[in-house]
C-alpha positions in Angstrom: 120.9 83.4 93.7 124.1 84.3 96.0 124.0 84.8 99.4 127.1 87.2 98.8 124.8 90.2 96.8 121.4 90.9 95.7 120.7 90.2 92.6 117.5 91.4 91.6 117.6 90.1 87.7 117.0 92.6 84.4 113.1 91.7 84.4 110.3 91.5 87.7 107.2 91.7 88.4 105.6 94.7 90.3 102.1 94.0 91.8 99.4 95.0 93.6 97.2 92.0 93.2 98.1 89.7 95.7 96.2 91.5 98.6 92.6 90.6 97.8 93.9 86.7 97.6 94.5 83.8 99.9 97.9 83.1 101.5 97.9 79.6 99.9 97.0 81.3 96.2 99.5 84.3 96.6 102.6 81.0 97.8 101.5 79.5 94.8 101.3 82.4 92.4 105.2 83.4 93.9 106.5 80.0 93.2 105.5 80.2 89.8 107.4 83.3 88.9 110.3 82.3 90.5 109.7 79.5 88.4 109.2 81.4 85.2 112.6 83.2 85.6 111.7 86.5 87.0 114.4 88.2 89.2 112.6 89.9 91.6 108.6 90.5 92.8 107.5 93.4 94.4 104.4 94.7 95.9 103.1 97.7 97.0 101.7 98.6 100.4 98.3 100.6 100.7 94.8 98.9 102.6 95.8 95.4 101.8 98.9 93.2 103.8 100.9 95.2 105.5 104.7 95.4 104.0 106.4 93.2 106.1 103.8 90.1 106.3 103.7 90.2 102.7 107.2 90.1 102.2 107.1 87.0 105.2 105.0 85.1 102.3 107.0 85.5 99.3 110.1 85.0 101.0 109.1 81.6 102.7 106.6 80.3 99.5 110.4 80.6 97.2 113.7 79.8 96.9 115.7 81.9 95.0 113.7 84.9 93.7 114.6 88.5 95.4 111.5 90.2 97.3 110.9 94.2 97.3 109.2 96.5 99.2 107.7 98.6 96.2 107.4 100.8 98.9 107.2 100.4 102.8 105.3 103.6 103.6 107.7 105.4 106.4 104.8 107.2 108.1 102.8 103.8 108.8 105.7 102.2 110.9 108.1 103.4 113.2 111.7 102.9 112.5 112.3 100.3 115.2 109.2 98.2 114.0 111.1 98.6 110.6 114.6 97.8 111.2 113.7 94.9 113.8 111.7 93.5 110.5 114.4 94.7 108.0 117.2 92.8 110.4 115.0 89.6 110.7 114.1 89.3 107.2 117.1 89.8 105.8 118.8 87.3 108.2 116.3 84.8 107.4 116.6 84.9 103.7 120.1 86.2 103.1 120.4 88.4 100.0 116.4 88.1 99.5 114.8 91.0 101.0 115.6 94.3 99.4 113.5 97.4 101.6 112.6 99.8 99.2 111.0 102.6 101.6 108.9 105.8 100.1 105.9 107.5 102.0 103.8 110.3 100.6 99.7 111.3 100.6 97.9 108.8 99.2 95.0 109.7 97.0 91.6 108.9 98.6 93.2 108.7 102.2 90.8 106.5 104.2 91.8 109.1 107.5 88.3 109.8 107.6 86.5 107.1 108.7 89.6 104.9 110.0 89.7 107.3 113.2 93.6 107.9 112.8 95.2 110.5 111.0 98.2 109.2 109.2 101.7 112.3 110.3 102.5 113.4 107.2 104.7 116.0 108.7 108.1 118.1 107.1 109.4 118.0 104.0 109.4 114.6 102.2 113.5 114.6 101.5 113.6 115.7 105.2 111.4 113.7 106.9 113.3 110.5 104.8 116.9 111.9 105.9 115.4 111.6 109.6 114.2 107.8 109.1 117.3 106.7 107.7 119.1 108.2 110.9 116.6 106.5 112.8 116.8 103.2 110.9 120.9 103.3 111.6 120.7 104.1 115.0 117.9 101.4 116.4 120.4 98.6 118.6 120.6 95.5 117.2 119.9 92.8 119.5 118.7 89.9 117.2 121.1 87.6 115.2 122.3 89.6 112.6 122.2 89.2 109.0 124.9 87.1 107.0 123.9 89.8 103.3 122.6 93.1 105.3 119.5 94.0 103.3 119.5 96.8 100.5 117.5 99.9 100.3 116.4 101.3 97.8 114.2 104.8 97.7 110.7 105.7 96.2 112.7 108.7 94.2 110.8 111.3 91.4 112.4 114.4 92.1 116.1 115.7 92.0 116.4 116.1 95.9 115.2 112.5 96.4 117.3 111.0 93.8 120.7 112.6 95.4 119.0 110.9 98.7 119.1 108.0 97.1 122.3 108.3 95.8 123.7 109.0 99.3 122.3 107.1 101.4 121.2 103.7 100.0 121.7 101.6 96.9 119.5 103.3 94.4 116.0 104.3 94.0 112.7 102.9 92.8 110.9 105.0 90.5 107.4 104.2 89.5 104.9 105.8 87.0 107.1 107.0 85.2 108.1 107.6 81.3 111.6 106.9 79.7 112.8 110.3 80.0 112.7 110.3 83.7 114.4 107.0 83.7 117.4 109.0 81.3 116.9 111.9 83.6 117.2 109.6 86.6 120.6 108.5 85.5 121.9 111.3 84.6 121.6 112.6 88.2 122.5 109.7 90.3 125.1 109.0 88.2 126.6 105.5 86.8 126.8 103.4 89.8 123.8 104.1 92.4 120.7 101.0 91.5 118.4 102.4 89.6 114.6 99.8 89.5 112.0 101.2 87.0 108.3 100.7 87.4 106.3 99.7 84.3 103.2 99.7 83.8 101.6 97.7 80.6 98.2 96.3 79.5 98.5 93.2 77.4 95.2 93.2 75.3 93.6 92.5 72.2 90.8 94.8 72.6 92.1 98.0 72.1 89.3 99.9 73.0 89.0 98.5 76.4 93.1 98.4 76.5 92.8 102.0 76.3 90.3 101.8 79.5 92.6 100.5 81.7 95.3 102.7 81.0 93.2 105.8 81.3 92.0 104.2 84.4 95.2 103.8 85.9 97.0 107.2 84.9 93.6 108.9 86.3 93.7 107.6 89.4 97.4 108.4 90.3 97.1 112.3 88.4 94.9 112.8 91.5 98.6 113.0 93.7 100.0 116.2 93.5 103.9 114.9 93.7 103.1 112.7 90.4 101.5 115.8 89.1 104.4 117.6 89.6 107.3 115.1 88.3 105.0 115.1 84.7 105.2 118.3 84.5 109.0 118.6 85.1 109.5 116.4 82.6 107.6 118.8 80.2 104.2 117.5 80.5 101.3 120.3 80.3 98.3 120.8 82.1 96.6 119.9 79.1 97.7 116.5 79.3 97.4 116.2 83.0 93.8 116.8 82.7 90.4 114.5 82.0 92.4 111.3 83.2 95.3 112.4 80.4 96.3 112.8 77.0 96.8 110.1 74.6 100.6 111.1 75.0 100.6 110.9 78.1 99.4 107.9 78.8 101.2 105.9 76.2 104.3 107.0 77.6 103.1 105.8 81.3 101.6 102.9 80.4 102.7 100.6 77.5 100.0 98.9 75.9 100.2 96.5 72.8 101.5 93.4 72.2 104.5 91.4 73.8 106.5 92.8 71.2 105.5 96.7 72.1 106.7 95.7 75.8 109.8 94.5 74.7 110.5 97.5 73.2 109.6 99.9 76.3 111.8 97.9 78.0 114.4 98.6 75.7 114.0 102.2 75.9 114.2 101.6 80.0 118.2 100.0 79.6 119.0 102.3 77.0 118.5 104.8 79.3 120.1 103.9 82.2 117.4 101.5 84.3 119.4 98.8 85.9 116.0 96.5 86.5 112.4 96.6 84.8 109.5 95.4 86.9 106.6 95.1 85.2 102.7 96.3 86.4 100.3 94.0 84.4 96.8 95.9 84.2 93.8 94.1 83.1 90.0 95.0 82.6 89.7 93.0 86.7 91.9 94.8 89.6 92.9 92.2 91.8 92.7 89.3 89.5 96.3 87.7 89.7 96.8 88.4 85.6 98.9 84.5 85.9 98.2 84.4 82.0 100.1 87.8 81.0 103.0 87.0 83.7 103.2 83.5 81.8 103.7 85.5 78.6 105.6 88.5 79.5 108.5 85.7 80.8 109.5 85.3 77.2 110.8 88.8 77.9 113.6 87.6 80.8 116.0 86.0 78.8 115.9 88.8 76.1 
């Protein structure tokens, strides 16, 4: 990978199962996709590692892959703690670290019996405008970074996107079907990043494939702002409801062979996605799916 540019690859890998392992299982589980060919890992942040250690790991267990924030939730960290780690990362690992930065409600909010109520305060497209400023404005007294790190935004709706658009590289979109990915390009236009979420069970047993879709599309039609992106993008209530419609969640989450992945894929860069990372679901959360990941890397050099 150059240090000139990030390069985040066609294909990655989007995860959330490396919290519930080991540091020394998660190094080795990083080194093997790098190995396999992936361009980029990401992660998400909720009630496992925090954003920034995680990314420490990756970064320093590989070589060459690109590490993304899939997202750094803005209302956990205060825009100093974030651009101090932004700035060292990134001059650490030189064209590594991309910060893709989001922050919303999250369904079944622990506030209750953490003791601390997380601000969710303004208007989302708002309250993001006023990190950025922040972001820009914290001093830099460290050594700074030979590739500044890209951002990239957690972006659904049309005010986010043009956000996106303006003030960063791209967005990140996730849960999402291939018309929002064509609608997504559309509005940002030809030349802002645009990094795709997707979601897919690899299988045999359709039956219990079908499980772990439904499972997964329940849990996130519990968040109003995905709630409302579906149904801008001519979803119904009917398919929002009883953990979704058949329709609904085929288009969220591909399911099939290697072969019906390819194909979502597809879709993805025919309608405007610039990168793919793919969510493996299996019957076990937080098993690292190394078997799927092993398969799906037949899909990088397609």
């Amino acid at each position: 990978m150059s240090h000139t540019q990030h390069d985040l690859g066609r294909l990655g890998i989007w995860t959330f199962a490396f919290d519930p392992h080991p540091a020394a299982r998660v190094r080795d589980a990083a080194a093997e996709l790098e190995e396999l060919g992936y361009g980029t890992v990401w992660f998400g942040e909720a009630f496992g590692r925090d954003a920034v250690s995680q990314a420490a790991l990756l970064l320093g267990a590989t070589e060459r892959i690109a590490v993304a924030t899939g997202i750094a939730n803005i209302y956990l960290r205060d825009p100093i703690a974030m651009a101090a780690a932004e700035r060292s990362l990134g001059e650490q690992h030189p064209g590594r670290f991309v910060l893709g930065l989001g922050g919303h409600r999250v369904p079944g909010s622990p506030t209750a019996f953490v003791g601390y109520r997380i601000p969710f305060s303004g208007k989302p497209v708002s309250s993001m405008r006023d990190y950025l400023d922040n972001l820009d404005e914290v001093p830099l007294n460290a050594v700074a970074a030979a590739v500044p790190p890209r951002r990239l935004l957690a972006a659904l709706g049309p005010k986010m996107l043009d956000l996106a658009v303006e003030r960063t590289w791209g967005a990140h979109t996730y849960f999402v079907p291939v018309a929002h990915t064509a609608m997504a390009r559309e509005r940002m236009g030809p030349e802002a990043y645009l990094a795709v979420e997707q979601a897919v069970v690899l299988d045999p047993d359709r039956e219990r494939a079908r499980r772990t879709q439904r499972e997964h599309v329940g849990g996130y039609l519990q968040a109003p702002h995905q709630r409302n992106n579906l149904l801008r993008l001519g979803f119904g209530e009917a398919d929002l409801a009883d953990g979704g419609s058949d329709r609904l969640v085929d288009a969220v989450v591909a399911g099939g062979d290697i072969e019906s992945i390819a194909e979502r894929v597809r879709e993805h860069f025919q309608a405007g996605a610039d990168h793919v990372c793919l969510q493996v679901l299996t019957a076990t959360p937080g098993e690292l799916p190394m078997s799927q990941w092993r398969e799906l890397a037949a899909l990088v050099q397609r």
